[in-house]
C-alpha positions as a printed Julia matrix, in Angstrom:
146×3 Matrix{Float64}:
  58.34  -101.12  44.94
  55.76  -102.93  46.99
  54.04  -100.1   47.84
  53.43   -98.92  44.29
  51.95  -102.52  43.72
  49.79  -102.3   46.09
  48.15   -99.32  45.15
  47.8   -100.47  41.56
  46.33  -103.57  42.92
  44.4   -101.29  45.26
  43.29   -99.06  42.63
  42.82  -101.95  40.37
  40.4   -103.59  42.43
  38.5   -100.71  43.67
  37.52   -99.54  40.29
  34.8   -102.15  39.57
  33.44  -102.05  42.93
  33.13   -97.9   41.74
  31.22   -99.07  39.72
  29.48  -101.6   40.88
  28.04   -99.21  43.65
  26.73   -96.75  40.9
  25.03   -99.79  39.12
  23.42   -99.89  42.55
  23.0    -96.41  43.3
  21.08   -96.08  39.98
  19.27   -99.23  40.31
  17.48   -98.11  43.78
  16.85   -94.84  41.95
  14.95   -96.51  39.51
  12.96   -98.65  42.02
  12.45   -95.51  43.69
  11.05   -93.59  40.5
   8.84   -96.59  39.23
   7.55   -96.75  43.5
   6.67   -93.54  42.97
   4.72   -93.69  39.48
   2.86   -97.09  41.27
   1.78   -94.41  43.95
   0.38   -92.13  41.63
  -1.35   -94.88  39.37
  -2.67   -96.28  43.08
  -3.71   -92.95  44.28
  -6.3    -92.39  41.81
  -7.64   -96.09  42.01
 -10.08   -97.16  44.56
 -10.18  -100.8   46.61
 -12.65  -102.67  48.15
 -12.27  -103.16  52.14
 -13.8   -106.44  53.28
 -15.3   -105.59  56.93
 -14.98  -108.13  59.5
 -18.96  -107.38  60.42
 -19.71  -109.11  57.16
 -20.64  -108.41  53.48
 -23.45  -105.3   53.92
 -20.37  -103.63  55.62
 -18.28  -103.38  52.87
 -16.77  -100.27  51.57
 -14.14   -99.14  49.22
 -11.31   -96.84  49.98
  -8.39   -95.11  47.76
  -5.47   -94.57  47.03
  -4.41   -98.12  47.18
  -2.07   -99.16  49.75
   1.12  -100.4   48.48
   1.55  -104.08  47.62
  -1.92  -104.29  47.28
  -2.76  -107.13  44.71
  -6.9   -107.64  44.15
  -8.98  -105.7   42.15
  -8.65  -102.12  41.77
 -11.07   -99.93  40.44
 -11.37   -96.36  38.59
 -13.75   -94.89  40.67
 -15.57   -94.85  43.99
 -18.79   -95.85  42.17
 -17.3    -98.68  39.95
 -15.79  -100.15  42.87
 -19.14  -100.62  45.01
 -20.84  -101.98  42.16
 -17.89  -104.33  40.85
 -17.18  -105.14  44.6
 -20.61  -105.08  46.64
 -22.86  -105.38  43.79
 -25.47  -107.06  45.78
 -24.94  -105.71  49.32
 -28.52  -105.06  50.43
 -27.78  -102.55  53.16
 -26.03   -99.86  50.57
 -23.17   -99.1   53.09
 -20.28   -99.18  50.01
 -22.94   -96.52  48.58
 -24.02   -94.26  51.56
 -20.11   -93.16  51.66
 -19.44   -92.19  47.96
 -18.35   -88.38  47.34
 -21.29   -88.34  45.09
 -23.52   -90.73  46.55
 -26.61   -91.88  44.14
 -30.29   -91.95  45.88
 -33.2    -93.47  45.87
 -34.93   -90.46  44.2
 -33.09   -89.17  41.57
 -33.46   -85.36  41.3
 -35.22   -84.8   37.7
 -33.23   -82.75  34.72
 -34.5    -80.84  32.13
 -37.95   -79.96  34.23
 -41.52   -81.83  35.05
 -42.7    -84.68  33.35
 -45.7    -82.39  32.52
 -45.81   -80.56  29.41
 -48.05   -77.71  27.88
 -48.83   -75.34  25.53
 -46.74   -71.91  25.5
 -48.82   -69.05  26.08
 -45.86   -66.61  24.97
 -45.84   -67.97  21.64
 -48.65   -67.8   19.37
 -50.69   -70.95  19.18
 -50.85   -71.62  15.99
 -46.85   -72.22  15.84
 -48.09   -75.61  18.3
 -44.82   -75.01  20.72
 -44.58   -76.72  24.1
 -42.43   -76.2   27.23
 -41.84   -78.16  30.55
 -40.73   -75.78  32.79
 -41.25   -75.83  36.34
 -43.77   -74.76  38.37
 -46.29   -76.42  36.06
 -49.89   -73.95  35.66
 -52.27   -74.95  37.95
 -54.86   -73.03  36.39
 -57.42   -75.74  35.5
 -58.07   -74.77  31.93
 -54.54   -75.51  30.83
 -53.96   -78.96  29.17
 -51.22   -80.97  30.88
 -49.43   -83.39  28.3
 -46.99   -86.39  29.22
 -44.62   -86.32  26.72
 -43.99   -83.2   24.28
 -45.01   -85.26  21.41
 -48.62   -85.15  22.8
């Protein structure tokens, strides 16, 4: 008779540890899924890296290391300007994917605009395409309005 009572009582008490351990099964699975959605969110978020050689030698780096708890930022770019935005040596800058310079490559052609000799003159149509004539007899405008 003892014996049955003790399994009872054994199977009694057992059952809410059971469940107890799923609760905590479960509840590291969740950590684990939100740890891993915080990665992902981090990954595509950049941070700024303070260098011990001062200010000028700042950059920013991604994804963001876990735990992490300044600033983040959505972008390379927005993080050197939001971080460094008056470093003077342009170190943050020099190391972007898509660095800017100093001398912007022009779109949309020359700043130089004249008259189009494949189109008849009288319909007034001007074009900026590059190379510009060098013939001296052609009139060089500044803006197409001209």
């Amino acid at each position: 008779m003892k014996f049955t009572q003790v399994s009872v009582l054994l199977a009694t008490a057992a059952a809410p540890q059971a469940s107890a351990l799923k609760i905590f099964r479960n509840r590291k699975a969740d950590d684990a899924a939100a740890d891993a959605q915080q990665q992902r969110q981090l990954a595509d978020r950049w941070y700024a890296v303070r260098s011990p050689a001062g200010y000028d030698y700042g950059w920013c780096n991604s994804p963001v290391p876990g735990g992490y708890t300044e600033t983040t930022y959505a972008t390379d770019l927005a993080c050197c300007k939001g971080a460094f935005p008056d470093q003077q040596s342009g170190y943050c800058l020099q190391w972007l994917q898509s660095a800017p310079t100093a001398a912007p490559t022009p779109t949309g052609g020359p700043d130089a605009w004249y008259r189009d000799n494949n189109v008849d003159a009288t319909k007034g149509v001007c074009i900026n395409t590059a190379p510009t004539p060098k013939d001296s007899s052609v009139t060089i405008y500044d803006t197409q309005a001209e």
